[in-house]
MIDRENZA-191270 format. One line per field, with one value per residue (C-alpha): residue in one letter; residue number from 1; y, z, x. Coordinates in pm, 1 decimal. Layout:
<sites>
aa	[a | ...] .
i	[NUM | ...] .
v	[Y | ...] .
w	[Z | ...] .
u	[X | ...] .
</sites>
This chain:
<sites>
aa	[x | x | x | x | x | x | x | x | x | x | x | x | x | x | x | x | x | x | x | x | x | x | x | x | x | x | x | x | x | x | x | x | x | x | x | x | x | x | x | x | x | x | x | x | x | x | x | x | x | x | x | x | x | x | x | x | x | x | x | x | x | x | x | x | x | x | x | x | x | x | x | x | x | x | x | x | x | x | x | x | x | x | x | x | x | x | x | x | x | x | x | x | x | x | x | x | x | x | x | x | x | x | x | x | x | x | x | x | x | x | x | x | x | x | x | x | x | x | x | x | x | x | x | x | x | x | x | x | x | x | x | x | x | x | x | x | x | x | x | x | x | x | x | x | x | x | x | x | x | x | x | x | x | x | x | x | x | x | x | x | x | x | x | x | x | x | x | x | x | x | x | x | x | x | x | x | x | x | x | x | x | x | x | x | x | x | x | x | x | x | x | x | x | x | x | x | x | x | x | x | x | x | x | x | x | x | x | x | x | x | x | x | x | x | x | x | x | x | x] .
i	[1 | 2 | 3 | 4 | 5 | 6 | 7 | 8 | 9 | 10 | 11 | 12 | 13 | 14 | 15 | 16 | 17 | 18 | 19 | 20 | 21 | 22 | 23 | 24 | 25 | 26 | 27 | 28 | 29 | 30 | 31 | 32 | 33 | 34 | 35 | 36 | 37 | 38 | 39 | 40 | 41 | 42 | 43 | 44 | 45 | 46 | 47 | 48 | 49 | 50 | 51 | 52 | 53 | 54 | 55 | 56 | 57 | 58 | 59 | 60 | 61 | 62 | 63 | 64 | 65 | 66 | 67 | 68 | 69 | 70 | 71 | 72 | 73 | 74 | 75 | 76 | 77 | 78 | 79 | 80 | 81 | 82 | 83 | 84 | 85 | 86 | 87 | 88 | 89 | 90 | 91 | 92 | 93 | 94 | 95 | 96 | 97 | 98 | 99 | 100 | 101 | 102 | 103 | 104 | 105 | 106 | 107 | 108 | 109 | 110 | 111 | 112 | 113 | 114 | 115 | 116 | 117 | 118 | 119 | 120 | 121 | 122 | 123 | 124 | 125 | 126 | 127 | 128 | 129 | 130 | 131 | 132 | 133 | 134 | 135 | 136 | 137 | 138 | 139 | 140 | 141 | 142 | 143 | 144 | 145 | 146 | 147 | 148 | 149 | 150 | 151 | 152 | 153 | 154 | 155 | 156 | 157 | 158 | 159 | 160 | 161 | 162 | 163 | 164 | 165 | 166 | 167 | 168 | 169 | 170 | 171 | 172 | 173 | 174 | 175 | 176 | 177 | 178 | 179 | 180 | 181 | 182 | 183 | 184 | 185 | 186 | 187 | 188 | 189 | 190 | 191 | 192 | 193 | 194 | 195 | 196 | 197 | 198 | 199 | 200 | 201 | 202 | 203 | 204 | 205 | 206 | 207 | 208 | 209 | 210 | 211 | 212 | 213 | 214 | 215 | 216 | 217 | 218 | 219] .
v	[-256.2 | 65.4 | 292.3 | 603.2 | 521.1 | 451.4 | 769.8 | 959.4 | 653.0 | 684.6 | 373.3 | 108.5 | -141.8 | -451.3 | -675.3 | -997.4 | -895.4 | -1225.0 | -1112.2 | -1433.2 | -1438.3 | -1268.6 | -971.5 | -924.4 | -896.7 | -660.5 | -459.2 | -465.6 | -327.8 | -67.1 | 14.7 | 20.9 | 255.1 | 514.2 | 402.1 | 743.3 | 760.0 | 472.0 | 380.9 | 183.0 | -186.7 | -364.5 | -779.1 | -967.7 | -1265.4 | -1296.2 | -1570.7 | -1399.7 | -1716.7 | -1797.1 | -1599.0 | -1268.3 | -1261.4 | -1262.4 | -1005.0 | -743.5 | -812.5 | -688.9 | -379.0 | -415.1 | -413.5 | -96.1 | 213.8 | 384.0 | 239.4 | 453.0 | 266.5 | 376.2 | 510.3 | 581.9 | 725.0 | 595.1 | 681.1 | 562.6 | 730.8 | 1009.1 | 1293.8 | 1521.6 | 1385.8 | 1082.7 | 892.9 | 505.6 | 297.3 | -59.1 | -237.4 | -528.0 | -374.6 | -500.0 | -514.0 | -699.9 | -772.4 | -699.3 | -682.2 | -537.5 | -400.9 | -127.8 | -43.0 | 289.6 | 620.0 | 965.7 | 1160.4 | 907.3 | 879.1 | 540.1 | 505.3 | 322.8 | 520.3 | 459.8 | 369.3 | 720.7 | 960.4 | 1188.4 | 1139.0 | 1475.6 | 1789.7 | 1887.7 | 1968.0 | 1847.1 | 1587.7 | 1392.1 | 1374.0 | 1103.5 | 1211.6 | 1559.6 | 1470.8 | 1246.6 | 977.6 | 861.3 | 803.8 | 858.5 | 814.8 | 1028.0 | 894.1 | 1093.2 | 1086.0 | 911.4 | 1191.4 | 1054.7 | 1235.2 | 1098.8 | 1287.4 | 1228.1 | 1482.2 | 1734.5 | 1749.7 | 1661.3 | 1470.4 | 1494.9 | 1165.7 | 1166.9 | 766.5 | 630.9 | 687.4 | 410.3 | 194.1 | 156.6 | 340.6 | 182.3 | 249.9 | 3.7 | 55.0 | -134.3 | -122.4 | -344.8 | -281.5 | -426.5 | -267.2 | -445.2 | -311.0 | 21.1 | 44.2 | 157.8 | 160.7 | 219.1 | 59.4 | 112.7 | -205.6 | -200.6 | -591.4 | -793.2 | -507.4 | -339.7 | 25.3 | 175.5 | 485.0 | 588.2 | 434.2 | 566.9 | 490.9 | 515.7 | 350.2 | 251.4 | 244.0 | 118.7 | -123.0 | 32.6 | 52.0 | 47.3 | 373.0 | 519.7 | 835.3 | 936.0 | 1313.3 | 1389.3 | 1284.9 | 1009.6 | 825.6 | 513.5 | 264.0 | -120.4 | -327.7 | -644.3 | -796.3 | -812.2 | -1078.8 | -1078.7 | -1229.4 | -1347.7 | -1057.1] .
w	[1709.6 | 1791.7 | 2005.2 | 1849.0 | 1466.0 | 1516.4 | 1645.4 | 1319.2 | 1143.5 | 1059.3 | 813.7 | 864.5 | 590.7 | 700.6 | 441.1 | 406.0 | 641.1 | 794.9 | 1148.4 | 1380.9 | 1736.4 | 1944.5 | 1683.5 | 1713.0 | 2091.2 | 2054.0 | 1762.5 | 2058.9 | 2281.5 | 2096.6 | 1988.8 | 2318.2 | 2435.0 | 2149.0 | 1987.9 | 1883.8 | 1565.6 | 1365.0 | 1096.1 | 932.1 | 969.0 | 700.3 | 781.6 | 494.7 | 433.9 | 764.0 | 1025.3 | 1362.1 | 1498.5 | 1703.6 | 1964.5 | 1776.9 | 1619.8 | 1983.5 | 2086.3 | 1798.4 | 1780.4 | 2130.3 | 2011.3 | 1811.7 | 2163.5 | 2299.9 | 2349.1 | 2319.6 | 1978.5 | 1674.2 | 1359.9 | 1062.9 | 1036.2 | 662.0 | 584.0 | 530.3 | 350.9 | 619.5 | 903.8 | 1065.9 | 1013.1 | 1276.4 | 1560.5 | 1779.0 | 1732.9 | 1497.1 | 1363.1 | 1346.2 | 1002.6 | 1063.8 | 1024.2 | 1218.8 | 1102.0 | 1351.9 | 1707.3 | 1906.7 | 2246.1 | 2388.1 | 2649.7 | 2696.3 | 3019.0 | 2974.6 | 3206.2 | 3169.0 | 2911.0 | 2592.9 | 2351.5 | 2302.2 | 1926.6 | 1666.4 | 1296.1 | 957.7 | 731.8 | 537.4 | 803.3 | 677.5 | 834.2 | 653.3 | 831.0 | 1178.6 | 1133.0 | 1316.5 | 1014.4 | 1158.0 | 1485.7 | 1640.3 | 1742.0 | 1628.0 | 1253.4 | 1159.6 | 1063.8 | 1406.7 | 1742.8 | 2074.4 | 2429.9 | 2614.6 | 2974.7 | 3217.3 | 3562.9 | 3636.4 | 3399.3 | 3100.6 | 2765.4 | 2472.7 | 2119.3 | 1779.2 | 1520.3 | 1746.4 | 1996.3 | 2367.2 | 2644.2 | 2998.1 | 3200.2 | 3567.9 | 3676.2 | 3953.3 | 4261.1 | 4484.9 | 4308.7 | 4286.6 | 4060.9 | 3704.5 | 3465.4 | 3244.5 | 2995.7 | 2748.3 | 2416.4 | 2295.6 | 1921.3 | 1756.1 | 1405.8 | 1278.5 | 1548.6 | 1522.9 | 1844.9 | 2031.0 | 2403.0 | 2624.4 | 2970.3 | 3309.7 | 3414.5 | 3807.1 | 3993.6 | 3696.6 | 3647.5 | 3346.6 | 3493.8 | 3162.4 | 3075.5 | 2746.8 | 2421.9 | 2101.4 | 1828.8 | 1525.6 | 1150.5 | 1048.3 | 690.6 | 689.4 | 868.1 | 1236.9 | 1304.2 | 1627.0 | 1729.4 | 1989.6 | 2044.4 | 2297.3 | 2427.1 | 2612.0 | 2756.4 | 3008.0 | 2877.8 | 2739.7 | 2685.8 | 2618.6 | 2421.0 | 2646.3 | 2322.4 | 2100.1 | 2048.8 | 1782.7 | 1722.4 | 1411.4 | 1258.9] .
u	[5022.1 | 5037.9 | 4773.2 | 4931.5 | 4911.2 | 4471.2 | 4493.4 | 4498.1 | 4359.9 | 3983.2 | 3969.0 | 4228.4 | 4322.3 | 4455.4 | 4319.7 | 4573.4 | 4830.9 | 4807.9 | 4708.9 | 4662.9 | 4481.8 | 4746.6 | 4735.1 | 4366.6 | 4422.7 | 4684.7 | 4402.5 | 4110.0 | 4329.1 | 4419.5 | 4046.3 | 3924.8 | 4185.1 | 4072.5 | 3790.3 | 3678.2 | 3870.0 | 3831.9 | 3495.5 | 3660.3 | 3867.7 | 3956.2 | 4030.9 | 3986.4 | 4179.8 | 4360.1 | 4344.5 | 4215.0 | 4083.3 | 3753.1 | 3911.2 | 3972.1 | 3642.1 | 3501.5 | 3741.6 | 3664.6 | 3283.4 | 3226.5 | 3329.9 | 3017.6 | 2815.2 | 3045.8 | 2801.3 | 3162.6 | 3241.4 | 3124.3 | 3007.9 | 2907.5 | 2540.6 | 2462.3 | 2169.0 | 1858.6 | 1507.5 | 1296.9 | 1515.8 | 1438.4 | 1674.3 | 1584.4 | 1391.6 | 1507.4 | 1236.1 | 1213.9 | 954.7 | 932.0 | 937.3 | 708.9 | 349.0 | 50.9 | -328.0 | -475.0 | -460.6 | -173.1 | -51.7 | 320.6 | 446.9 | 707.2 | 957.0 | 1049.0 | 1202.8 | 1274.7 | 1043.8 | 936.1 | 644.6 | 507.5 | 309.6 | 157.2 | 212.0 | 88.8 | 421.6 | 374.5 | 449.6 | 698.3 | 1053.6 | 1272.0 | 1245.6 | 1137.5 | 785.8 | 499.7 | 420.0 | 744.0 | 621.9 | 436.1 | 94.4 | 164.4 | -67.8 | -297.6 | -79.5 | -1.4 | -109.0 | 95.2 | 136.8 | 374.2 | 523.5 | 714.8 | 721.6 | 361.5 | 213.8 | 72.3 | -84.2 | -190.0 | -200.0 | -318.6 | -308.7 | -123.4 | -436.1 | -329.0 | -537.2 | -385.4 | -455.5 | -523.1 | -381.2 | -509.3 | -261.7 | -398.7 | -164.8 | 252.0 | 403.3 | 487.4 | 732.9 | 567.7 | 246.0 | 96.3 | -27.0 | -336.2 | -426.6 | -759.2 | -653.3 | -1028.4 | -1232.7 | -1034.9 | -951.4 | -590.2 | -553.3 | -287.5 | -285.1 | -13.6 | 90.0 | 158.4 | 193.8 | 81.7 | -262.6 | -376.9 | -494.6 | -666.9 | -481.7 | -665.1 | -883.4 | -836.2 | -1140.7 | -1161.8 | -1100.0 | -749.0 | -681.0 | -327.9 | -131.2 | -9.0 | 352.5 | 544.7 | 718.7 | 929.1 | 993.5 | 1308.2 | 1293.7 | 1548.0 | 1881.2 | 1855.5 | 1541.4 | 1528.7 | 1290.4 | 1268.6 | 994.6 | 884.8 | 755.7 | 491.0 | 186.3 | 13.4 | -323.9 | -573.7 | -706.7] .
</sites>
């Protein structure tokens, strides 16, 4: 198989051409050495084996790999941010590992996610509520007011906070976690009138962040 011909190929039809094992090898090879190009493959009704499944479906794990990424209703179009699809109503407790510049949030399920206005932005309306973490500086927002928070510095620093949600009581609060401690950050009150989504909001190049889980309790 040759590394030249996926070069021009964007979708690649090999549907019954009876490739075995050692072919599929020869196909990840090939992808990994250009994998750039392709958004489409095509292997219906061909044997690749236990082996060749493995070998092609780590390409599905490849951060260098582009797959297709249709779009979506409840995406949003312009800002990096996502919400989770499970909603929660009553009480919750996660935790989040996160670095660089990135806005931890609950949202109600209507915000608007087309455009790049602050009604898509979490803690920029009324729709959702938002921590933001960078650097040991923290801020929380809700309908596109800011609160600068002055953390404790007798403690280690964290690059982990959590999120404890009493959707009932109407309550949201946002805690640093430093050597198994909860350091209260900030407590949002108030009356929920929807469910309370997750959301993450990325900033800027070089952040990520990583949900630790979520418990969820009667309500």
């Amino acid at each position: 198989l040759s590394v030249k011909i996926l070069n021009i190929c964007r979708i690649f039809l090999l549907s019954g051409c009876l490739i075995t094992e050692e072919g599929c090898a020869s196909l990840a090879s090939a992808l990994r050495s250009n994998p750039s190009h392709l958004r489409e493959l095509d292997l219906s009704y061909n044997h690749p084996g236990d082996s060749g499944v493995k070998l092609l479906s780590a390409g599905l794990e490849d951060p260098d790999w582009i797959l297709s990424y249709p779009d979506h209703p409840d995406r949003f179009d312009h800002w990096p941010q996502l919400l989770c699809r499970s909603g929660l109503t009553g009480r919750c407790y996660w935790e989040v590992e996160w670095r660089g510049l990135v806005y931890i949030s609950v949202s109600y399920r209507g915000i608007r996610r087309k455009g790049s206005s602050n009604d898509c932005l979490f803690g920029r309306n009324d729709q959702s509520w938002s921590l933001s973490c960078s650097d040991g500086r923290y801020s929380v927002w809700h309908n596109n007011r800011g609160t600068s928070i002055t953390s404790s510095s007798s403690s280690s620093v964290s690059n982990r906070v959590a999120v404890y949600v009493d959707c009932p009581a109407g309550s949201l609060s946002f805690y640093r976690v430093s050597s198994d401690k909860l350091i209260h950050l900030y407590t949002f009150n108030t009356i929920f009138t929807e469910p309370l989504y997750p959301g993450f909001w990325i900033w800027s190049l070089g952040s990520s962040l990583q949900s630790c889980g979520l418990n969820v309790g009667g309500g």
